[in-house]
C-alpha positions in Angstrom: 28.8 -36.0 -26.2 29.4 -39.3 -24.4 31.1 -38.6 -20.8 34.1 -40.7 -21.5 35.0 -38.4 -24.2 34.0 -34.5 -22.6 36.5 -36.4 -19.5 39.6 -36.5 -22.4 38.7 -33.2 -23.8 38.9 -31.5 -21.0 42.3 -33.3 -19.5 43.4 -32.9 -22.9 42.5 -28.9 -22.8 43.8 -28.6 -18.8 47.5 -30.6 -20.0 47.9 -28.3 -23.1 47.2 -25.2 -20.5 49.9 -26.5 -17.9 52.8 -26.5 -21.1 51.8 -22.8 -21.9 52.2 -21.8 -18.4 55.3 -23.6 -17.7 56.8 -21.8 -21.3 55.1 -18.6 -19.8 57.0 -19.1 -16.2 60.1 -18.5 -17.5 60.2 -14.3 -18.8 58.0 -14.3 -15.6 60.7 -15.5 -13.7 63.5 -13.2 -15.3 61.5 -9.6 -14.9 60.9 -10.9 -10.9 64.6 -11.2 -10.9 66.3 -8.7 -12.8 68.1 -5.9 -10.7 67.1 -2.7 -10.1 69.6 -0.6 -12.1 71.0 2.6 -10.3 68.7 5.8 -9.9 71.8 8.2 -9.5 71.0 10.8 -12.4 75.0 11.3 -12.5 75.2 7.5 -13.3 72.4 7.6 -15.7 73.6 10.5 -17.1 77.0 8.8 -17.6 79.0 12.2 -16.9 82.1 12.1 -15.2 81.9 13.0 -11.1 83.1 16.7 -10.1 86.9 16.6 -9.3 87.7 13.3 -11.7 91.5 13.1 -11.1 93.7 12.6 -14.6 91.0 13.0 -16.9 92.8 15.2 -19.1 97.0 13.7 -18.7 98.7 11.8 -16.5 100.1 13.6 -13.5 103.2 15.5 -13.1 106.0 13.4 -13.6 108.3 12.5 -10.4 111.5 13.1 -12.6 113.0 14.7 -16.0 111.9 11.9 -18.2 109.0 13.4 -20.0 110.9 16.8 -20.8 111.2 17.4 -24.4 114.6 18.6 -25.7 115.5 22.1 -25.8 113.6 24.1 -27.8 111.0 21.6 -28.4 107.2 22.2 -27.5 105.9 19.2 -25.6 102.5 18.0 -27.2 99.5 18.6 -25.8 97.1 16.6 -24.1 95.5 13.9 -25.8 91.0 15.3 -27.2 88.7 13.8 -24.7 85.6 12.0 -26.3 82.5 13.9 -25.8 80.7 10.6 -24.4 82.9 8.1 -22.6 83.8 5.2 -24.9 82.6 2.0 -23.6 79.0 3.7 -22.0 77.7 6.1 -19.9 79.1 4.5 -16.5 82.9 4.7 -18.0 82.8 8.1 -17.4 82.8 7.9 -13.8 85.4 7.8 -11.3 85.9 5.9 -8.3 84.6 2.5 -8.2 82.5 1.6 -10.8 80.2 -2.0 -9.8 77.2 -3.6 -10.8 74.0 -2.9 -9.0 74.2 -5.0 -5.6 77.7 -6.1 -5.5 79.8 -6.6 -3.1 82.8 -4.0 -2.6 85.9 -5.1 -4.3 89.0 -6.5 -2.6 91.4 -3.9 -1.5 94.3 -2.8 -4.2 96.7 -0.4 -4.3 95.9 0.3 -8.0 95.2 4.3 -8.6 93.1 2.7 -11.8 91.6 -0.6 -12.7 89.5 -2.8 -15.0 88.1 -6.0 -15.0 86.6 -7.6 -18.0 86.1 -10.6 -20.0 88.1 -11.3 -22.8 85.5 -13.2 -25.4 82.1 -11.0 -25.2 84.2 -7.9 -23.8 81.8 -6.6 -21.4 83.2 -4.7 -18.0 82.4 -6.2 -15.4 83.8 -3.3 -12.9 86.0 -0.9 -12.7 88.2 2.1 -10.8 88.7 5.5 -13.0 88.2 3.2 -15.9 89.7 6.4 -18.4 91.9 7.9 -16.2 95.0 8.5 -18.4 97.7 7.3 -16.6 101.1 6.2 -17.8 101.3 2.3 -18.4 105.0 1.3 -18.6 105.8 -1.8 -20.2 102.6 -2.5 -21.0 102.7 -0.5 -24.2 105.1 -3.3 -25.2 101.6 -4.4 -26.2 100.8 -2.5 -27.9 104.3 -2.8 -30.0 104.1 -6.8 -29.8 100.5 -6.2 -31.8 102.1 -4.0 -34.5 105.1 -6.9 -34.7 102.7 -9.5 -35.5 100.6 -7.7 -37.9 103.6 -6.8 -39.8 106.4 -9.0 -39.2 106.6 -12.5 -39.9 108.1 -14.9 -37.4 110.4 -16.9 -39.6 111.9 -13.7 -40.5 115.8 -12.7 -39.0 116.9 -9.7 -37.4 120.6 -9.1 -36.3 121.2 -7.4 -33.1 123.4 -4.0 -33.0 125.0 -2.0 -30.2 122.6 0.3 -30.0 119.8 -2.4 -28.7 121.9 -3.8 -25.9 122.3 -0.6 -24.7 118.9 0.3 -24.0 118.1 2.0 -20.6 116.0 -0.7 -18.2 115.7 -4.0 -18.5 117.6 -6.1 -21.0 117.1 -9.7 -22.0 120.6 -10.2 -22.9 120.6 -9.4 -27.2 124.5 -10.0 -28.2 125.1 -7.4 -30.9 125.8 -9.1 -34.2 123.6 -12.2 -33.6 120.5 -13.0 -35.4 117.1 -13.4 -33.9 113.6 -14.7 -35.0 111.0 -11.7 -34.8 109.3 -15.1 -33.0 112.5 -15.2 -30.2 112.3 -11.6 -30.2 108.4 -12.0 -29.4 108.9 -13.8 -27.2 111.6 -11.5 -25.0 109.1 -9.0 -25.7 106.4 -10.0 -23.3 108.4 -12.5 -21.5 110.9 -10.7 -20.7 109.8 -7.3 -20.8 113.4 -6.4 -23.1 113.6 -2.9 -23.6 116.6 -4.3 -25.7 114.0 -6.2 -27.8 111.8 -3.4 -28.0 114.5 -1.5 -29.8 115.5 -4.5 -32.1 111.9 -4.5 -33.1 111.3 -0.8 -34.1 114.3 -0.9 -36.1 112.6 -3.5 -38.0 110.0 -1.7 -38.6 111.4 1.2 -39.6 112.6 3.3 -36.6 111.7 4.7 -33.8 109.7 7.2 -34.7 107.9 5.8 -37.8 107.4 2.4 -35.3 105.2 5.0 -32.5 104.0 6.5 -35.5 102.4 2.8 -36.1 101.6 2.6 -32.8 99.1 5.0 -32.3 97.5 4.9 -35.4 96.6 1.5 -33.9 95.8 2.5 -31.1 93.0 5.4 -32.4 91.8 2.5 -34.8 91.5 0.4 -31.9 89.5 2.9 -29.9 91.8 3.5 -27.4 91.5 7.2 -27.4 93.5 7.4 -24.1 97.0 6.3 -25.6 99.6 8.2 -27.0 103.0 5.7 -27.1 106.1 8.2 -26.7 108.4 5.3 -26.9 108.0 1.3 -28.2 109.2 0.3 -24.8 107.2 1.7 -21.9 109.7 3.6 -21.0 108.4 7.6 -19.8 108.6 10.0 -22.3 107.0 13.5 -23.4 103.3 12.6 -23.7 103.0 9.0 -23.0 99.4 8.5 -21.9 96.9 5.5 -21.5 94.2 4.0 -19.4 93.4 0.6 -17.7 90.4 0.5 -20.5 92.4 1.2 -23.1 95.1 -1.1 -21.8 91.8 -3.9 -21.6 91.0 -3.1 -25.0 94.8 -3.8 -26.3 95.5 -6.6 -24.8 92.0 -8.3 -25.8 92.6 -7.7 -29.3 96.1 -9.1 -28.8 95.0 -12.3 -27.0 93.0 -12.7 -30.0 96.1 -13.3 -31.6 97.6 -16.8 -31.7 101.1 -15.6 -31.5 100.9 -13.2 -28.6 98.8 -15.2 -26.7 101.3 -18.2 -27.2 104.1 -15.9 -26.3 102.4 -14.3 -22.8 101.8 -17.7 -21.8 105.0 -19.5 -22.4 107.1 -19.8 -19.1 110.8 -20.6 -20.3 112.4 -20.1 -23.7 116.1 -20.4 -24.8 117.9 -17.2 -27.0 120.8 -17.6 -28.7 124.3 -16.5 -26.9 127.3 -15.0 -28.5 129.7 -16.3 -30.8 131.0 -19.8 -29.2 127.9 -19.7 -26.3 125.5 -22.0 -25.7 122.1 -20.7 -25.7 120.5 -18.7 -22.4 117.4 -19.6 -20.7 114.5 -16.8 -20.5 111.8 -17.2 -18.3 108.9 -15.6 -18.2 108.3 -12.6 -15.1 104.7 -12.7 -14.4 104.6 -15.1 -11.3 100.5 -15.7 -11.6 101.8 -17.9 -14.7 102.7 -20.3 -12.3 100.7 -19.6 -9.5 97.2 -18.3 -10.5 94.8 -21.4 -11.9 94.1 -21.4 -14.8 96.4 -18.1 -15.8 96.8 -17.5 -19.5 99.6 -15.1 -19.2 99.7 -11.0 -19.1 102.4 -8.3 -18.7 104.3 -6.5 -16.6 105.5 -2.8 -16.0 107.0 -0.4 -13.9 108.2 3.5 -14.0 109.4 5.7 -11.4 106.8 7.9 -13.2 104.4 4.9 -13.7 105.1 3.0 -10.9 103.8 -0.6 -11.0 101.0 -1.4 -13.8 100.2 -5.1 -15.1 97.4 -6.8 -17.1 96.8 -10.7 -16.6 94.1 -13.3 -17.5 92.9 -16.1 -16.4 90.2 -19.0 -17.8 88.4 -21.1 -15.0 85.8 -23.2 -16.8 84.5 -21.4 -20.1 84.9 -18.0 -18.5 88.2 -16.3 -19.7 88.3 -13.2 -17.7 91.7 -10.6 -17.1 92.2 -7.3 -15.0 94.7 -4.0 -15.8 95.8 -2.6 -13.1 97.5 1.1 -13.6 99.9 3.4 -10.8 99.9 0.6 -8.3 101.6 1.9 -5.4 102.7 -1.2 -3.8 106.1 -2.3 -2.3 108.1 -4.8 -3.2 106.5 -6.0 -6.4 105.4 -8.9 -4.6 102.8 -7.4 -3.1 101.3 -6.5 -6.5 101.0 -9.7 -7.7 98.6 -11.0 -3.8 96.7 -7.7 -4.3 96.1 -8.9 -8.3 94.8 -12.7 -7.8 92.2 -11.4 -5.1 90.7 -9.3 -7.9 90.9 -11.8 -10.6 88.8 -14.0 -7.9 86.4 -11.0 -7.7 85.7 -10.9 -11.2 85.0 -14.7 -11.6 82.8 -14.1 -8.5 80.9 -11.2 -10.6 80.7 -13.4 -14.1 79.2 -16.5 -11.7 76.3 -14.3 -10.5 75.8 -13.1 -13.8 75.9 -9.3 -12.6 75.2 -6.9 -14.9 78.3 -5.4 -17.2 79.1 -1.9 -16.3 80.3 -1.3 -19.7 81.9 -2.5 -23.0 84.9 -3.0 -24.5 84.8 -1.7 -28.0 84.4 -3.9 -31.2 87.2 -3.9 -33.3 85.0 -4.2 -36.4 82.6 -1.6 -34.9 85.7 0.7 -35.1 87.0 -0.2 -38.7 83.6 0.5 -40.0 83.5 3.8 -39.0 80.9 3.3 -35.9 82.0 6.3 -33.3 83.6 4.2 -30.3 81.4 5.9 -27.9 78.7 4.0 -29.9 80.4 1.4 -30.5 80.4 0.3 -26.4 77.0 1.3 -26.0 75.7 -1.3 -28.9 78.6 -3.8 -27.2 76.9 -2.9 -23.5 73.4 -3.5 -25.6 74.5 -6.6 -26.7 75.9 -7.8 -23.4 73.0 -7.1 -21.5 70.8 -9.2 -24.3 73.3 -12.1 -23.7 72.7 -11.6 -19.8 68.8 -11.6 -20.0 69.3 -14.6 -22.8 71.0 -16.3 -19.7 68.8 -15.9 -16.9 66.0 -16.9 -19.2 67.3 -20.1 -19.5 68.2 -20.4 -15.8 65.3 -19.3 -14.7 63.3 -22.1 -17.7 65.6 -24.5 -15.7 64.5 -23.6 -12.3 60.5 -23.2 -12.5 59.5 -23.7 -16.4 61.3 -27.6 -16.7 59.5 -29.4 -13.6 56.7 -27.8 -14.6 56.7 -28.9 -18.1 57.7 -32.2 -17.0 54.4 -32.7 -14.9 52.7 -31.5 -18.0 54.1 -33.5 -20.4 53.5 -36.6 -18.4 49.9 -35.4 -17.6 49.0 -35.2 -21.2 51.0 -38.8 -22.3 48.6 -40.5 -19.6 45.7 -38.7 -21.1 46.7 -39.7 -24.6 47.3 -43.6 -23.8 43.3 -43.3 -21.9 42.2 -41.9 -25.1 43.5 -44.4 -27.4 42.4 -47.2 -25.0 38.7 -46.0 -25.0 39.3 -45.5 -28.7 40.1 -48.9 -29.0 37.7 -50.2 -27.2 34.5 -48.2 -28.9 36.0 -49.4 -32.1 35.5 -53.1 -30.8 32.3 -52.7 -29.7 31.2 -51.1 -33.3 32.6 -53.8 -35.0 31.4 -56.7 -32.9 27.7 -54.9 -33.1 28.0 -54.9 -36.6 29.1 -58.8 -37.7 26.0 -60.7 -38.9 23.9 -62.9 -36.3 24.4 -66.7 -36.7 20.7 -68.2 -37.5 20.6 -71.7 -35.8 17.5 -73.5 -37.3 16.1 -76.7 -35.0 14.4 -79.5 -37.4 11.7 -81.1 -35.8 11.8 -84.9 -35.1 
């Protein structure tokens, strides 16, 4: 073989092996950078830590609110899944973080959650199923009953016995008609237990409304819940959890019409006869002050004391936290202790730690999957997307220069080889054209 071309085959051979490495650089990469994941064989194990606070019920109620009526047995505490729903690390207590991170900011939440609202992965938590009470936050609950089953466009006519609901009131006028969209609206805007009333009515009472309620709730996977009443308010049995609450309200945000309603800041309602229409505005404060917010809900009990759920988008990331018995006074301080964790979680999603858990699937549930299940394939699935993502960070970082150099490499290798090509294909042809026989005649 001529030593022009053993020179190309070989560069030819040593640019080919540079594109395999750089391709091979990236998994390389990825398993020199994944985190070690916890040794604890309680956290492996997934079962809950000795002493777990509420696991069972909420505790003892500070007044006489959650007493049945005479002669009525109270019900009994909610089953308890024999594996935690949403993986083995929802069944601890305490905080609950991906391997490595930094500790949370301090809140005054007895429970919390933080998770993202399109892949539904838990990005850390506090007594992620302790079952708490969660106040007006089962108006979400309600609201996602309302818009599976109510149209918008459709009129209900406020009564007495709405506008004299116990708690807070938007302001209904007995004998005035409402849109279930206006009604909506006061719903989550205004946290109206009078609306709250309104709306059970509509659909069929109180009790067939809770009745509704829960059943959406089990079908949802939120195996925490129990609503006593449609608005928040403490009754015998009422039960949740900040993941239950995170699993309701994602499946609501989902929803064009709640998620327009939770982030709308002022709407008018109708007055009374000869009134001129009232403004509402909307009582979460990060709508207006958190960037980026895309709305949530408020609640408070004397039995529940302070809960709220609230998102937030900042880029493509669309992330929320529930927060459950916050013990903070005045309000205000609820909402500063709430934007320093929804700056935590973005923090989290930006380093791309590792979900803690899952929310569970919707459709996972309505097929039948067990909801236990159903979080671990959602964890599964989260932790694919995760390794998917620092593949192609990691590509980025070492496997793109690199097959940059190589790809140059083997262009300038190709353009020597066609030019030598070129050039032996003159040759041959010039050595092959007949020779030009010049005879000399003599003189």
């Amino acid at each position: 073989m001529p030593l022009t071309a053993r020179r190309s085959t070989i560069a030819l051979v040593l640019s080919l092996c540079a594109l395999v490495a750089a391709v091979a650089a990236s998994p390389a990469a990825v398993a020199t950078a994944r985190p070690r994941q916890p040794t604890d064989a309680r956290i492996a194990a997934g079962a809950p830590a000795p002493n777990c606070p509420n696991q069972e019920a909420p505790p003892p109620a500070v007044d006489t609110s959650e007493q049945p009526p005479p002669g009525v047995r109270g019900p009994s505490p909610l089953p308890i899944p024999e594996q935690p729903i949403g993986g083995p690390r929802m069944g601890e207590c305490g905080l609950v973080l991906p391997a490595g991170a930094k500790p949370p900011p301090n809140a005054l939440f007895g429970s919390w959650v933080l998770a993202d609202l399109d892949s539904g992965a838990v990005l850390a938590a506090k007594d992620p199923h302790a079952r708490l009470r969660p106040a007006s936050l089962i108006k979400v609950l309600l609201a996602l009953v309302v818009v599976r089953e109510l149209k918008p466009d459709m009129v209900v006519t406020a009564i007495d016995e709405d506008a004299r609901q116990e708690g807070t009131r938007v302001g209904l006028v007995p004998g005035v008609p409402y849109t279930v969209d206006q009604l909506l609206h006061g719903l989550v805007m205004g946290s109206g237990n009078d609306v709250a009333h309104a709306l059970a009515r509509q659909l069929g009472g109180v009790p067939r409304t809770l009745n509704k309620m829960n059943a959406l709730a089990r079908q949802l996977g939120a195996m925490d819940t129990r609503a006593a009443t449609p608005s928040g308010l403490d009754g015998p049995g009422m039960s949740t959890s900040a993941y239950d609450v995170a699993v309701i309200f994602r499946t609501a945000m989902q929803d064009r019409e709640f998620a327009d309603a939770v982030a709308t800041r002022r709407i008018d309602l109708p007055g009374g006869p000869g009134k001129p229409p009232f403004a509402l505005y909307n009582d979460n404060p990060l709508l207006t002050s958190y960037p980026g917010d895309l709305g949530g809900k408020t609640g408070y009990t004397d039995d529940a004391n302070h809960t709220y759920v609230n998102g937030a988008q900042h880029g493509a990331d669309r992330l929320f936290i529930v927060g459950l018995n916050g013990n903070m006074h005045p309000v205000s301080a609820m909402y500063a202790q709430a934007k320093p964790l929804m700056d935590y979680a973005f923090e989290l999603k930006a380093a791309n730690s590792a979900p803690v858990g899952q929310l569970v699937d919707r459709g996972m549930v309505e097929s039948g999957t067990n909801a236990a299940s159903a979080g671990e394939q959602g964890a599964a699935r989260a932790a694919n997307l995760r390794a998917a993502n620092q593949m192609s960070r990691a590509f980025g970082n070492v496997g793109g220069p690199l097959t940059a150099v190589a790809g140059v490499f083997l262009l300038l290798v190709l353009v020597m080889w066609w030019r030598r090509r070129r050039a032996r294909l003159a040759r041959l042809a010039n050595a092959e054209r007949p020779t030009e026989v010049i005879r000399t005649q003599a003189p």
